[in-house]
Backbone as a ProteinNet text record, in pm:
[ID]
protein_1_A
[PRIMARY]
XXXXXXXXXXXXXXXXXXXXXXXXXXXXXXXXXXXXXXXXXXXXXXXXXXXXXXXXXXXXXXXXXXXXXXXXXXXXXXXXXXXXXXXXXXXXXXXXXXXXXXXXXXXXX
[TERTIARY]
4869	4802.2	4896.8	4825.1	4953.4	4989.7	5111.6	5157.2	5185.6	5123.7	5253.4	5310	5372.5	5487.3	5507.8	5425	5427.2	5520.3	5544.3	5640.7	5568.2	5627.7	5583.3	5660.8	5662.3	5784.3	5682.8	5714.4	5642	5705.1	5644.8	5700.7	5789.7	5959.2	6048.6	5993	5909	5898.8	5840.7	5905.3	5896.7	5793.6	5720.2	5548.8	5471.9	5493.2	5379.8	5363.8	5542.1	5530.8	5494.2	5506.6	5422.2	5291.7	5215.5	5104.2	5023.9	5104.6	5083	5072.9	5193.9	5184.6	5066.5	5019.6	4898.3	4801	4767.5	4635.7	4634.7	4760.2	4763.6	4766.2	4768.3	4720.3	4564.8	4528.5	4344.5	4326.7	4330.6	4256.3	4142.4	4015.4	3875.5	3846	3731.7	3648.2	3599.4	3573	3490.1	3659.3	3728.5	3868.5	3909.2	3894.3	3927.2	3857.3	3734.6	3616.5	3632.1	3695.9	3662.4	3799.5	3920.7	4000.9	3980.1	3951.7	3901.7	3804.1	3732.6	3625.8	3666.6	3804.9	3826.8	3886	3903.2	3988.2	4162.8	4178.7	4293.6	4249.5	4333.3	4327.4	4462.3	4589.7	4632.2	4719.6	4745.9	4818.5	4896.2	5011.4	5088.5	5162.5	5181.3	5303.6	5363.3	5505.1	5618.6	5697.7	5738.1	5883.6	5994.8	6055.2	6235	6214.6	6250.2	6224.8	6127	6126	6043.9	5985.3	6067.5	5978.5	5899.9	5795.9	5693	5744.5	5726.9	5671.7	5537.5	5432.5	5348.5	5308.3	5301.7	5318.4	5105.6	5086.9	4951.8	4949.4	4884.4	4862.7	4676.9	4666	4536	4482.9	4307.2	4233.6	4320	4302.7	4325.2	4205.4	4239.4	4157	4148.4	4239.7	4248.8	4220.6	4229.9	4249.4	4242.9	4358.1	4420	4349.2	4279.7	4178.1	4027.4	4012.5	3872.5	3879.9	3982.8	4045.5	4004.5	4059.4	4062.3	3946.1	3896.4	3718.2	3613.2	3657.4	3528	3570.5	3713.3	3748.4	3719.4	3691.3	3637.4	3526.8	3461.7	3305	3269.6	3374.6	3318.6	3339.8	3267.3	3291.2	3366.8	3405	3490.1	3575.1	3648.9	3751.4	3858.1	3725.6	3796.6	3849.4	3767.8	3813.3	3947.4	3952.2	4048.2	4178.8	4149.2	4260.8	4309.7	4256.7	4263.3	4345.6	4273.2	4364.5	4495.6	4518.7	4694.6	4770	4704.6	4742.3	4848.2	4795	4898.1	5021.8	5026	5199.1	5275.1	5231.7	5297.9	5334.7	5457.4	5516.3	5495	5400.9	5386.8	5454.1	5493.6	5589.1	5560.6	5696.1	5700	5537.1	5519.3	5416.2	5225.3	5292.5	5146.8	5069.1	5167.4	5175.1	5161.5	5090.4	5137.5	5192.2	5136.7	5219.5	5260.6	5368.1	5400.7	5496.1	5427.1	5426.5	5644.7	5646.6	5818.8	5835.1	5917.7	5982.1	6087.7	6014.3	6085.9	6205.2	6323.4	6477.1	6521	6440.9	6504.1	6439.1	6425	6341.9	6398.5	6367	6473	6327.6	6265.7	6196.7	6057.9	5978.4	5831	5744.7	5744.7	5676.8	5590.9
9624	9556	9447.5	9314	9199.1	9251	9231.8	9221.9	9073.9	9029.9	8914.9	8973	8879.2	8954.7	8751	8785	8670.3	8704.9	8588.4	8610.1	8490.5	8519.8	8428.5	8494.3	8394.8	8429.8	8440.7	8504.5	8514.2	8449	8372.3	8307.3	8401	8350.6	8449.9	8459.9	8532.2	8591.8	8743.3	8844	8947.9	9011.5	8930.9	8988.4	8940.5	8846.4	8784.3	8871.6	8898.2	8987.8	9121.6	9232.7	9312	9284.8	9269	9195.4	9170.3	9099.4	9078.4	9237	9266.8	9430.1	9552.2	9535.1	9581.7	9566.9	9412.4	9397	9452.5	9459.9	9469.6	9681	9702	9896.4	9900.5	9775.6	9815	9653.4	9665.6	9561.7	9554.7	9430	9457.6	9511.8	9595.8	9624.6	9499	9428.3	9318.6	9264.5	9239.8	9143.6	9286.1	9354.3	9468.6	9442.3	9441.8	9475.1	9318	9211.7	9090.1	9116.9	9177.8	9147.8	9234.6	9354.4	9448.4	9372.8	9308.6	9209.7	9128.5	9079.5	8984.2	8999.4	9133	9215.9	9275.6	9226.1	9251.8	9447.4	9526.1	9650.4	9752.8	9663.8	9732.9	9613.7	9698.6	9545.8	9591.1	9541.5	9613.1	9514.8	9537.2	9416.7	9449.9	9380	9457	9365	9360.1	9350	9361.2	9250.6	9279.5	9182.8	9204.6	9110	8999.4	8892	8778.7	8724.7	8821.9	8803.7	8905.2	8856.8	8929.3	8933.8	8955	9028.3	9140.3	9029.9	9101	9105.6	9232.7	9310.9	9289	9271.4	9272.8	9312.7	9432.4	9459.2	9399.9	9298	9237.4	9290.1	9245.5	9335.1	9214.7	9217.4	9084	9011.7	8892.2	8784.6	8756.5	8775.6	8757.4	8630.9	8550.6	8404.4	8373.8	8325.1	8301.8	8183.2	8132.6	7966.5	8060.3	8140	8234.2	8266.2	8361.3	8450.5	8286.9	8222.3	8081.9	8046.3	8024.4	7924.7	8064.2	8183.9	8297.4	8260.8	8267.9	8315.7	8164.8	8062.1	7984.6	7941.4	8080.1	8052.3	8170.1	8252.1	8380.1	8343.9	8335.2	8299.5	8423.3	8550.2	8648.1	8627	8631.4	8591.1	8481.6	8355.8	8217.8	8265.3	8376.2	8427.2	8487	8558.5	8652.9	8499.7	8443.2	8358	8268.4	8263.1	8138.4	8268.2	8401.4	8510.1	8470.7	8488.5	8507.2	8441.3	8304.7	8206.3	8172.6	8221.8	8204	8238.6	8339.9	8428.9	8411.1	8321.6	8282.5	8119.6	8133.5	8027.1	7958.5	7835.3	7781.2	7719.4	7690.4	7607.5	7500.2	7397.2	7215	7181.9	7200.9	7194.3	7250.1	7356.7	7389.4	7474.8	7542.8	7666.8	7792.8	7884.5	8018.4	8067	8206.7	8282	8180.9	8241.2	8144.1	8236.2	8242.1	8341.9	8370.7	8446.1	8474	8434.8	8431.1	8420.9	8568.8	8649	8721.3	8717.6	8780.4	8723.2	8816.1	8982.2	9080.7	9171.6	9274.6	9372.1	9488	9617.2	9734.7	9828.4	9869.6	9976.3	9929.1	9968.2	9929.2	9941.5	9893.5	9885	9742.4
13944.8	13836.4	13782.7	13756.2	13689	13558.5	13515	13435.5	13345.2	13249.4	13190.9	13025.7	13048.3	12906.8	12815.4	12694	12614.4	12505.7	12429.4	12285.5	12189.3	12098.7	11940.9	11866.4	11746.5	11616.3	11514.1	11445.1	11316.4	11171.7	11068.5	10964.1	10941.7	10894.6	10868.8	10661.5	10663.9	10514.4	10519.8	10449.5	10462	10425.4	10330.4	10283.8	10407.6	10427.7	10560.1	10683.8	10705.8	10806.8	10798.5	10655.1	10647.5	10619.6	10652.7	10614.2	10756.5	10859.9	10983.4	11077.5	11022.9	11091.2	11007.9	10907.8	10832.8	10902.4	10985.7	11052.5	11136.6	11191	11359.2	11358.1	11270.3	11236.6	11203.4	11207.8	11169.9	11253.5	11378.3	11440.8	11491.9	11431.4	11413.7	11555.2	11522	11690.7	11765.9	11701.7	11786.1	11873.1	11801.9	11880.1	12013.8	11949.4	12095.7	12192.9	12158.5	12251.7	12333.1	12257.5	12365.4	12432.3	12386.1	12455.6	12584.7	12604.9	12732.4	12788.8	12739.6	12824.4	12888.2	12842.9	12934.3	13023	13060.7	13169.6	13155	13014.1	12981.9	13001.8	13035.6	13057.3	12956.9	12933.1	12840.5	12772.8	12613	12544.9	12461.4	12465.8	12369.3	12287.7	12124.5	12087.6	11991.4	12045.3	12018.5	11880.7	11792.6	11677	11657.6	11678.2	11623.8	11554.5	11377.6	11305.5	11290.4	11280.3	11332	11505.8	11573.1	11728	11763.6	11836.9	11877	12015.7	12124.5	12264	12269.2	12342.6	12373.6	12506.4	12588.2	12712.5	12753	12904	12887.3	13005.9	13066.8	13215.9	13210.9	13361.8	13356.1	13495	13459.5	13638.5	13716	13851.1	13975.1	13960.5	13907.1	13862.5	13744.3	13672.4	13499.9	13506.8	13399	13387.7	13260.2	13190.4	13077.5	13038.5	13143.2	13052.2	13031.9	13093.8	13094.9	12930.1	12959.2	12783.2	12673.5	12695.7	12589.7	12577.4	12664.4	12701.1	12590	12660.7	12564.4	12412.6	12415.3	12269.3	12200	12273.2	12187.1	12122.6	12181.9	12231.2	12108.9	12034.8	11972.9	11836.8	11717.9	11590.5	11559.4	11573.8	11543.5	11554.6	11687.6	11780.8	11665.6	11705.4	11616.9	11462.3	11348.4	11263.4	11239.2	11343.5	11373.5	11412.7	11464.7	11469.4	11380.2	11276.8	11202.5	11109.7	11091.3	10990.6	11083.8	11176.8	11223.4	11251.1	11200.9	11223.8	11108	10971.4	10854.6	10875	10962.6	10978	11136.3	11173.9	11316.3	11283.1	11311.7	11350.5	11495	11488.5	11648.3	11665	11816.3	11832.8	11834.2	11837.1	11847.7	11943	12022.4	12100	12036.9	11928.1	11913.2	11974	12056.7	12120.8	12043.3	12085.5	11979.2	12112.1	12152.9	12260.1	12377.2	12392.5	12508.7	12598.3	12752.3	12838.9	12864.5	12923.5	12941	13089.2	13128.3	13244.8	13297.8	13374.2	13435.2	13513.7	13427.5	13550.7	13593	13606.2	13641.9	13693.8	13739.4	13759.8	13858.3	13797.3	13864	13849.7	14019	14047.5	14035.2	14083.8	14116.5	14040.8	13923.3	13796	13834.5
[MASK]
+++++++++++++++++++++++++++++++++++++++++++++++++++++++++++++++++++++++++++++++++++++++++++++++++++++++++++++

């Protein structure tokens, strides 16, 4: 199954970021339900301070413009983004997640 592994920073303010981690303990059904729709199969995201890493195992044939094109297409979705949008820092580019580059790997994961 693919794996990719994204990151993002979150505004360094300490209410925002509890606040960010509040949603993400009650995340709406509808944003679940599109994200399994879009074949994402498991998702995980991770915190050290202001960085995120988020882990995503996808079916064979994911497609990260697919994920974009629906979610632009879902007035929920778009809700849900504009909420998480207050507490992420995007980058120079205007980027939010922005995928990692794998430089290592030990055992058949």
């Amino acid at each position: 199954m693919p794996r990719h592994v994204l990151t993002l920073d979150l505004k360094d303010d300490p209410a925002l970021i509890a606040a960010y981690d509040e949603h993400h303990r009650a995340v709406w059904p509808e944003i679940e339900a599109s994200i399994l729709a879009s074949g994402i199969h498991t998702m995980t995201i991770h915190r050290l301070g202001t960085r995120l890493v988020m882990i995503l195992d996808v079916a064979h044939g994911f497609s990260f413009a697919r994920k974009a094109a629906a979610d632009a297409a879902d007035p929920v979705v778009q809700r849900w983004e504009a909420l998480m949008a207050r507490f992420q820092d995007v980058a120079h580019d205007g980027a939010k997640w922005r995928e990692m580059e794998e430089i290592y790997r030990l055992g058949g994961i």
